[in-house]
VMD Tcl script that draws the C-alpha trace (Angstrom):
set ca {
  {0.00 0.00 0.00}
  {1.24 3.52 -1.16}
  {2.03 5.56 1.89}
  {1.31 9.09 2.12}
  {4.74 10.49 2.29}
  {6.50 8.00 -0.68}
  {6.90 10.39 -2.97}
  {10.50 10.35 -1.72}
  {11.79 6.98 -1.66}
  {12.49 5.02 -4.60}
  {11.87 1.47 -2.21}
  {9.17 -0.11 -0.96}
  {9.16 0.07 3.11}
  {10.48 -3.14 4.66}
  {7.69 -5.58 5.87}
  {10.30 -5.36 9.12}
  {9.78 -1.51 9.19}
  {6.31 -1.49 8.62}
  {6.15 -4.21 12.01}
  {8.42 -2.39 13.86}
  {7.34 1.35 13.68}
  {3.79 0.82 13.66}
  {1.98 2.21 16.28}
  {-1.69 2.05 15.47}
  {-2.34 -1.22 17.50}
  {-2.17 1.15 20.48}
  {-2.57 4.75 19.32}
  {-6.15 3.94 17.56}
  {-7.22 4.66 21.26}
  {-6.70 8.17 20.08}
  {-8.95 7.58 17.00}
  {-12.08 9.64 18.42}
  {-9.62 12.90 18.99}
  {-8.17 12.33 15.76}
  {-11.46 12.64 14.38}
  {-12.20 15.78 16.88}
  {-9.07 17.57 16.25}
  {-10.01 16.77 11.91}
  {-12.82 18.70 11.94}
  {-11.62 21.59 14.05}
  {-8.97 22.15 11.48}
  {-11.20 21.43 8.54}
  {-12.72 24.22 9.88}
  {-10.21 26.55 10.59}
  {-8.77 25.61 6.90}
  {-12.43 26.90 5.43}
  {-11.90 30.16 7.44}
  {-8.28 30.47 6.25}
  {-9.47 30.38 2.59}
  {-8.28 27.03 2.18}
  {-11.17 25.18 1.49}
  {-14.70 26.44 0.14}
  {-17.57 26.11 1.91}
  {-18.89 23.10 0.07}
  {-15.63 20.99 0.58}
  {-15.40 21.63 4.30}
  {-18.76 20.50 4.40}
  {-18.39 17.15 2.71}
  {-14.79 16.57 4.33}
  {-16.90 16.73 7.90}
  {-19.92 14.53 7.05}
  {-17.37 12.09 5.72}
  {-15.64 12.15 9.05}
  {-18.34 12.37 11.23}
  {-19.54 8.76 9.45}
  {-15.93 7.38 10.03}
  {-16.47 8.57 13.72}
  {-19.34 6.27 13.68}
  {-17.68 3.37 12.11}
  {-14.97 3.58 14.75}
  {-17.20 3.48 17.44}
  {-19.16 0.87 16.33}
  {-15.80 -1.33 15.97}
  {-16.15 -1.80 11.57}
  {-13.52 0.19 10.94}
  {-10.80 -1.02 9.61}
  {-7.27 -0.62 10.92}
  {-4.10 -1.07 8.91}
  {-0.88 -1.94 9.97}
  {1.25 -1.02 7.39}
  {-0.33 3.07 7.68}
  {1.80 3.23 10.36}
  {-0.48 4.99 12.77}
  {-4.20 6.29 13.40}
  {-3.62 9.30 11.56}
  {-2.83 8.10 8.80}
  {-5.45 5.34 8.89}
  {-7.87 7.51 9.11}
  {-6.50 9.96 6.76}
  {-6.05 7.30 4.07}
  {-9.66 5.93 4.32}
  {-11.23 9.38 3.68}
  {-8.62 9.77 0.62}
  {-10.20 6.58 -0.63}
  {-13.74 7.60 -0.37}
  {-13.12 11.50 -1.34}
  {-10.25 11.02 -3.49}
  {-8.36 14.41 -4.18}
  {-10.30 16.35 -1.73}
  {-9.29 13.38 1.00}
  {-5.60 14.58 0.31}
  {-6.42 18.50 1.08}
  {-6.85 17.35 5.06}
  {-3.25 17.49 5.81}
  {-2.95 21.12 4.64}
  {-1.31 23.42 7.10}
  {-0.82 20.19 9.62}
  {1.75 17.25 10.61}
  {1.51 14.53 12.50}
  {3.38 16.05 14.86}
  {1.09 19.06 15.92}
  {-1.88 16.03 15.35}
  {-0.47 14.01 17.54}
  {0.48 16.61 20.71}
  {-3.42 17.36 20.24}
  {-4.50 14.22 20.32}
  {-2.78 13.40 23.25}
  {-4.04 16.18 24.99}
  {-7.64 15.89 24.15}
  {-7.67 12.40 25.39}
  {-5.83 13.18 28.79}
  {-8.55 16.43 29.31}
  {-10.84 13.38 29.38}
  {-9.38 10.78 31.57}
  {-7.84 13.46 34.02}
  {-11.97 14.16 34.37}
  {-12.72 10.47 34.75}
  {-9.69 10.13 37.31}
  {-11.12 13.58 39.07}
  {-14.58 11.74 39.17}
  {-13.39 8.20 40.92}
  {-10.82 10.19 43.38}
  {-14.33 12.12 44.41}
  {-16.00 9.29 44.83}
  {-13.22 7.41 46.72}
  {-13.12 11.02 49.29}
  {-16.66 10.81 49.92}
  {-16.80 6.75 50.95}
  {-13.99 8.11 53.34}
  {-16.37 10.75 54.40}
  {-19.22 8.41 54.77}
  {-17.00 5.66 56.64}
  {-15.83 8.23 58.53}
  {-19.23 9.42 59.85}
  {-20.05 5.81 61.09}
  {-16.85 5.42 63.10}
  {-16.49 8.76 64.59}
  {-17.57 6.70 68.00}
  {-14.51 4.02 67.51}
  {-11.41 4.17 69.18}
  {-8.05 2.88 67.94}
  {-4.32 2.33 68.31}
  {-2.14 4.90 65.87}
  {0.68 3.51 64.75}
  {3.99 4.87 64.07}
  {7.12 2.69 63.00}
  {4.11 -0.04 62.95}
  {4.37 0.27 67.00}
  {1.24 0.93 68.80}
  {1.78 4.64 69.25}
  {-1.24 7.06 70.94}
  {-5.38 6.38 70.72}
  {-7.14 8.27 67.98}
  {-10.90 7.98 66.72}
  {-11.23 5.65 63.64}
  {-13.03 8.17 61.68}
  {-9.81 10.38 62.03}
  {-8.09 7.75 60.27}
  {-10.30 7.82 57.18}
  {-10.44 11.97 56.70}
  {-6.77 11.20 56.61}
  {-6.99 9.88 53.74}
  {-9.27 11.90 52.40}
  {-7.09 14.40 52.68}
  {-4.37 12.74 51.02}
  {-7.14 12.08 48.37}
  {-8.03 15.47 48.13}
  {-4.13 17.02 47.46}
  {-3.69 14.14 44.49}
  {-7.55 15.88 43.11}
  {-5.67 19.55 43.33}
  {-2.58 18.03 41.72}
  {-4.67 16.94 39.01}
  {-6.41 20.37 38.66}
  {-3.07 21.80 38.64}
  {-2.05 19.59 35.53}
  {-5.09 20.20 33.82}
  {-4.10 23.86 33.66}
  {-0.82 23.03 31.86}
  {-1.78 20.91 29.35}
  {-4.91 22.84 28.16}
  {-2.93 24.23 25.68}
  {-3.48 23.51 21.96}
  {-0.63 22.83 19.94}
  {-2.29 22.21 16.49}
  {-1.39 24.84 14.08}
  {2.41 24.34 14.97}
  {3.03 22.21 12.04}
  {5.76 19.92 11.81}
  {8.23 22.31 13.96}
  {8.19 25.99 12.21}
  {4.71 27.02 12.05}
  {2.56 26.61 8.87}
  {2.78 28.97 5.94}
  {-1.55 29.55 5.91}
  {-3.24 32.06 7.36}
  {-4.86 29.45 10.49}
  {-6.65 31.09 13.05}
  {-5.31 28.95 16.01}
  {-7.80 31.05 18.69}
  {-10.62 29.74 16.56}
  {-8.84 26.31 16.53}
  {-8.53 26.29 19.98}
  {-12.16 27.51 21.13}
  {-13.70 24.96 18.32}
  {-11.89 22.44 20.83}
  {-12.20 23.96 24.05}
  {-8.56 24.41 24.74}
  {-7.77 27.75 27.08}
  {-4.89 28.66 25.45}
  {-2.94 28.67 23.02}
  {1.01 27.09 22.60}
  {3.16 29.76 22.01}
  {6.34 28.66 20.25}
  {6.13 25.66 17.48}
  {9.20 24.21 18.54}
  {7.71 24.22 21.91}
  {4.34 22.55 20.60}
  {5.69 19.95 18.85}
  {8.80 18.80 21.11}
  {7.44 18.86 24.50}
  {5.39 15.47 26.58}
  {6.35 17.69 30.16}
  {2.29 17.13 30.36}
  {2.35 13.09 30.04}
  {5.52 13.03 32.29}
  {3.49 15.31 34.76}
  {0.16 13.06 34.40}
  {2.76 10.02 34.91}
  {3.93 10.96 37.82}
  {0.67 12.57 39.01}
  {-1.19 9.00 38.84}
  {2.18 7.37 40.28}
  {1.14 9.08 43.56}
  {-1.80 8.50 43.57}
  {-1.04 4.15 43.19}
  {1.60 5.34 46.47}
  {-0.88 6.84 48.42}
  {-4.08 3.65 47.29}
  {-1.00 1.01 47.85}
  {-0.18 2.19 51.57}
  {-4.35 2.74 52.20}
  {-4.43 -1.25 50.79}
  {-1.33 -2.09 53.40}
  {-2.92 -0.70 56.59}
  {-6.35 -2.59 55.20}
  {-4.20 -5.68 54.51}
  {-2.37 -5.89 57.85}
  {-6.16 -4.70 59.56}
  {-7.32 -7.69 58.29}
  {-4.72 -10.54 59.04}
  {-5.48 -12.85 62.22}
  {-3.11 -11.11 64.51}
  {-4.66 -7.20 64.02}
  {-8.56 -8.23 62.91}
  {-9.23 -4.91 62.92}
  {-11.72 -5.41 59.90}
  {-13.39 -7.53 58.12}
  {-13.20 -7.41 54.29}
  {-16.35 -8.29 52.33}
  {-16.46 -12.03 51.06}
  {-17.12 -11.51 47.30}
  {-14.05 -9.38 46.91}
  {-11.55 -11.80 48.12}
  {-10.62 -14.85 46.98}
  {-9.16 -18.30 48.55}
  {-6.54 -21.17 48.05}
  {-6.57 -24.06 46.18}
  {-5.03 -26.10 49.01}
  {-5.62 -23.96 52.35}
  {-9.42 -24.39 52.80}
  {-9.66 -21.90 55.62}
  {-7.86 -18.80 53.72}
  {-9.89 -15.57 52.63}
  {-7.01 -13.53 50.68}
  {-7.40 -9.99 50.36}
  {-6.56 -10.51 46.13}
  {-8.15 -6.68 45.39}
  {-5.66 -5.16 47.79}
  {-2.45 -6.53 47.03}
  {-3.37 -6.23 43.31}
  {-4.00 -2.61 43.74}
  {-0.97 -2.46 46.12}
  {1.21 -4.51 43.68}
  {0.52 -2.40 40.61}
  {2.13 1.17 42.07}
  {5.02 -1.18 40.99}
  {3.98 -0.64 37.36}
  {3.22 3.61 37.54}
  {6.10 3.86 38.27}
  {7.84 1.72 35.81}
  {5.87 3.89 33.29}
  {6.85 7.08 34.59}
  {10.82 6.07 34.69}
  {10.48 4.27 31.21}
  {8.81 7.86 30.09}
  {11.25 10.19 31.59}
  {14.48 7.97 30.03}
  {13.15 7.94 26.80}
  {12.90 11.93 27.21}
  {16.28 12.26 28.79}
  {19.14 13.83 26.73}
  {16.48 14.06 23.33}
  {17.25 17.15 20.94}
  {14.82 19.18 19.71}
  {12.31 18.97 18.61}
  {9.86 16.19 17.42}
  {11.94 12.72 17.48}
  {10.10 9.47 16.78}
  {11.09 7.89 20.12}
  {8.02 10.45 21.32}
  {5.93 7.21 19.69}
  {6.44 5.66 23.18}
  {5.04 8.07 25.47}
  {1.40 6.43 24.67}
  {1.64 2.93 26.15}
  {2.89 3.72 29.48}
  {0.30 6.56 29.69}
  {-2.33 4.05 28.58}
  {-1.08 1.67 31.04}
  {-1.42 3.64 33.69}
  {-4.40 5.78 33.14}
  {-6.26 2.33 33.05}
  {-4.03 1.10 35.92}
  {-5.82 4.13 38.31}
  {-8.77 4.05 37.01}
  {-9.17 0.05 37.81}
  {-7.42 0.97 41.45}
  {-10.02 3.52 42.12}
  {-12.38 1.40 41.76}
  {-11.62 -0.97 43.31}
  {-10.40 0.87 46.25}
  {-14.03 1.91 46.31}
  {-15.43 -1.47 46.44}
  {-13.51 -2.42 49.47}
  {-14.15 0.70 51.44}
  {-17.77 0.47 50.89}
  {-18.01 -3.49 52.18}
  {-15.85 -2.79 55.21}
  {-16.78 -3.53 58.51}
  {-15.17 -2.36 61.68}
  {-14.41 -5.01 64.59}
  {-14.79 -2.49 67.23}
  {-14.28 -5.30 70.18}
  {-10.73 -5.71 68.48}
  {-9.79 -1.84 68.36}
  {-10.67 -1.97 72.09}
  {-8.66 -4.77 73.16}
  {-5.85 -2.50 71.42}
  {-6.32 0.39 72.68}
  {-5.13 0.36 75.77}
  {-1.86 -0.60 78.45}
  {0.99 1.12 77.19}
  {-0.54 3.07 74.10}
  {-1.61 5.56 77.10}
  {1.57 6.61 79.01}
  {1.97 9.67 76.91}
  {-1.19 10.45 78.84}
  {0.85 9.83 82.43}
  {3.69 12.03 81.10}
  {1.17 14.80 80.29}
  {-0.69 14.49 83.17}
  {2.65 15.43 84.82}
  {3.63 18.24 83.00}
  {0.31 19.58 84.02}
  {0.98 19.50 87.58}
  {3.84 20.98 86.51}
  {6.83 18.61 85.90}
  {8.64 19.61 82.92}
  {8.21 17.97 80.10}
  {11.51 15.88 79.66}
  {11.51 14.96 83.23}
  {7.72 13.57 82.78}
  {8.91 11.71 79.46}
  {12.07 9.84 82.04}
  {8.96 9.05 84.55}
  {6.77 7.75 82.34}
  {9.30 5.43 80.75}
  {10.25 3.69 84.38}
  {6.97 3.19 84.70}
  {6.80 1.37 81.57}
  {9.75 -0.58 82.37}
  {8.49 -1.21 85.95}
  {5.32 -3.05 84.69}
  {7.59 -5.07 81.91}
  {9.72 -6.39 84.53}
  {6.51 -7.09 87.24}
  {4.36 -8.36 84.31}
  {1.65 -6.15 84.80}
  {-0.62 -3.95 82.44}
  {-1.04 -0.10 83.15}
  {-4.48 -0.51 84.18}
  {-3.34 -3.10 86.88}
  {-1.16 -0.37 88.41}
  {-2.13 1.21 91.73}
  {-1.98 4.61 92.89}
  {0.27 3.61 95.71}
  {2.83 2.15 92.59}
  {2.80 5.29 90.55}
  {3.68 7.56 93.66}
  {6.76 5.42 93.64}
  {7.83 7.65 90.31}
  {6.26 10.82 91.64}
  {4.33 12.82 94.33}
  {2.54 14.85 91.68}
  {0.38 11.66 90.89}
  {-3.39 11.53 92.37}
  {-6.79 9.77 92.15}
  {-7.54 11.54 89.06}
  {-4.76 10.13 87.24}
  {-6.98 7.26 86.48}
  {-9.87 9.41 85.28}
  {-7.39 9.84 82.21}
  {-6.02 6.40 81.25}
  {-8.80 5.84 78.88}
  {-8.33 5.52 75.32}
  {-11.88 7.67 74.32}
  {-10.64 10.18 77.09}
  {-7.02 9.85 75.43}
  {-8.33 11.11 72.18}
  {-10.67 13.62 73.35}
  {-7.87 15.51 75.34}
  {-6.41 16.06 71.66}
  {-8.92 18.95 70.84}
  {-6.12 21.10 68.69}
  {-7.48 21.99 65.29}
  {-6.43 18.95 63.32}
  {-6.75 16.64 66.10}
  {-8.24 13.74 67.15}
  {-10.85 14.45 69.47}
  {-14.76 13.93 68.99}
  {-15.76 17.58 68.77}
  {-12.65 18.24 66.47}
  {-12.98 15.15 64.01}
  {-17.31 15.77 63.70}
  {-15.98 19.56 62.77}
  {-13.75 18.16 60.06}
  {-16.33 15.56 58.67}
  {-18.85 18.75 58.97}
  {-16.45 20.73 56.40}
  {-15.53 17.47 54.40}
  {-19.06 17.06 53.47}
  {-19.71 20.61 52.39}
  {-16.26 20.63 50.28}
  {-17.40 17.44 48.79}
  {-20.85 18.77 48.34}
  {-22.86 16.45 50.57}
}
mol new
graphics top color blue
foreach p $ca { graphics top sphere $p radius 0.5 }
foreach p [lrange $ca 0 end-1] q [lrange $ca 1 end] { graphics top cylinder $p $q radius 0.2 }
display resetview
């Protein structure tokens, strides 16, 4: 099959070429903004004087019925076209004949292509937007129904001080809700249209690129065609912006992972998304989670593989720019499956509350003794040194903190009374942490309170 640019070459490609540079078996996902970004500049050609009123008009019915064939699956892709461009481009030459061949006026592939790419990504990033919102607000919800449950914070996976469950979720929400501004962030980059750059110097017709732009709801324009044409900052951006977000789902699927084993029993994951063992009758894996967990491995692996084959790459358009598409396809449908399921699992949880009890007390309160201290006015250092004797005291006697007498603890120190014990409670714990941000009742229904109206609930 002739190809569009043979005029050239005196050979015909090599069948190993044609396998090897093709990229349509993965960039035909593009094939809907190809068609998008066509008629825009059809448009903008009839405006430049390019093409009369009549042609424009039969050039867009014709691709508005190859839209349709796409999307119904009957067209036809070709391998040895190279890519959907030039699919695309070929088919309407063979149904318009010369008037087919006026399309690439005032265009390359490589201003198509940038556009492309960015019309698809204004459309995922909103899909991606959509699921994190969704994900936030079954943090909200779980957050609401826990706000009553007490549990063991952990830092260096050591039981560290009591906080309220629901705390636990809006932190994650909020973690949620930075990766959502991140993404808003992006979006402002990349909504910049690059068609009308040509191949790197501009085009020699009179295109309005503001019309171009508003006939495909792009902001702004790119300003320099070297610029346009060269650049994939905005995949390397979304890359890394939907790496994060895998991090941040992977270590949310850890703490639900180790909740869940024998030993914490925290929670209790719903039945129908786990699986079990083909020899260990009694298991009930957690297969959603450590899939979700287990794929941050592969965002990132796109985002290095993305920002190597950028590294050291002269200006401006190179062909190694071809592989910027499957690791961004990777991972956008990477997330988006992560999301979701992330979603799932949330919304089946259920809280042991008996188990966060057993855990939440003994030692995970002695920050409470060394406070109590400083408020009778020990300073704060010596009230630390206190409080750990006392902890190694009831190692060494075998004894939990809330076997200890008051008789024992004035052993330490004089300033301890009766009321000491009103505070070695793991609610009462929490509550004492009223600090904006904190983890006591009044503070965390405040925070669910202004979740609900940022998330609009």
């Amino acid at each position: 099959m002739e190809k569009p640019w043979s005029g050239r070459f005196k050979e015909e490609t090599d069948k190993f070429v044609e396998e090897f540079t093709e990229s349509v078996s993965f960039d035909r996902r593009l094939a809907l903004e190809d068609i998008e970004g066509d008629i825009a500049h059809v448009k903008t050609l009839q405006k430049a004087g390019v093409l009369t009123r009549e042609e424009a008009e039969k050039l867009i019915k014709e691709l508005e019925n190859l839209r349709k064939e796409i999307i119904s699956g009957k067209f036809e892709w070709k391998k040895e076209l190279e890519d959907v461009h030039m699919n695309i481009e070929a088919e309407l030459i063979n149904r318009l004949g010369n008037l087919g061949r006026k399309l690439h006026t005032a265009r390359s592939r490589n201003d198509q292509v940038a556009t492309d790419e960015k019309l698809f990504l204004k459309k995922k990033l909103r899909e991606v937007q959509s699921l994190l919102k969704r994900l936030r607000v079954t943090l909200v919800n779980l957050a609401e129904k826990t706000v009553d449950f007490v549990m063991p914070a952990y830092t260096h996976l050591q039981r560290a001080q009591p906080v309220r469950v629901a705390h636990y979720f809006l932190a994650y929400r909020e973690i949620f809700l930075k990766d959502a501004e991140r993404i808003s962030d992006l979006y402002r980059r990349l909504d910049e249209l690059p068609l009308g750059s040509g191949a790197v110097a501009g085009v020699d017709f009179p295109l309005d690129r503001f019309f171009t732009a508003r006939e495909l709801n792009f902001n702004r324009l790119t300003k320099n065609s070297i610029y346009a044409t060269a650049e994939r900052d905005f995949i390397a951006e979304t890359l890394f912006v939907l790496a994060l977000i895998g991090q941040h789902l992977s270590r949310l699927a850890e703490d639900l992972i180790i909740w869940n084993t024998e030993e914490f029993g925290f929670v209790d994951l719903p039945d129908k998304l786990c699986t079990g063992s083909s020899i260990m009758p009694q298991k009930k894996n957690p297969d959603v989670l450590e899939l979700i967990r287990g794929k941050t491995g592969r965002l990132y692996g796109n985002l290095v593989s993305l920002l190597t084959t950028l590294k050291a790459l002269p200006m401006a358009y190179n062909r190694d720019l071809q592989e910027d598409k499957e690791p961004l396809f990777d991972s956008l449908d990477t997330i988006v499956s992560s999301l979701e399921g992330m979603i799932k699992v949330l919304e089946g949880l259920s809280i042991r509350e008996h188990r966060l009890k057993e855990a939440s007390g003994n030692f995970l309160l002695i920050t409470d003794l060394a406070n109590y201290l400083v408020e009778k006015g020990v300073p704060f250092r010596t009230a630390h040194h206190i409080a750990g004797s006392i902890v190694a005291y009831l190692i060494e006697k075998g004894k939990l903190l809330e076997e200890i007498t008051l008789e024992e603890l004035k052993q330490f120190s004089e300033h301890f009374e009766e009321d000491v014990f009103k505070i070695l409670k793991p609610e009462v714990s929490a509550d004492r942490k009223k600090v904006y941000g904190g983890t006591a009742k009044e503070e965390v229904l405040r925070q669910i309170e202004v979740a609900k109206t940022e998330e609009g609930l």
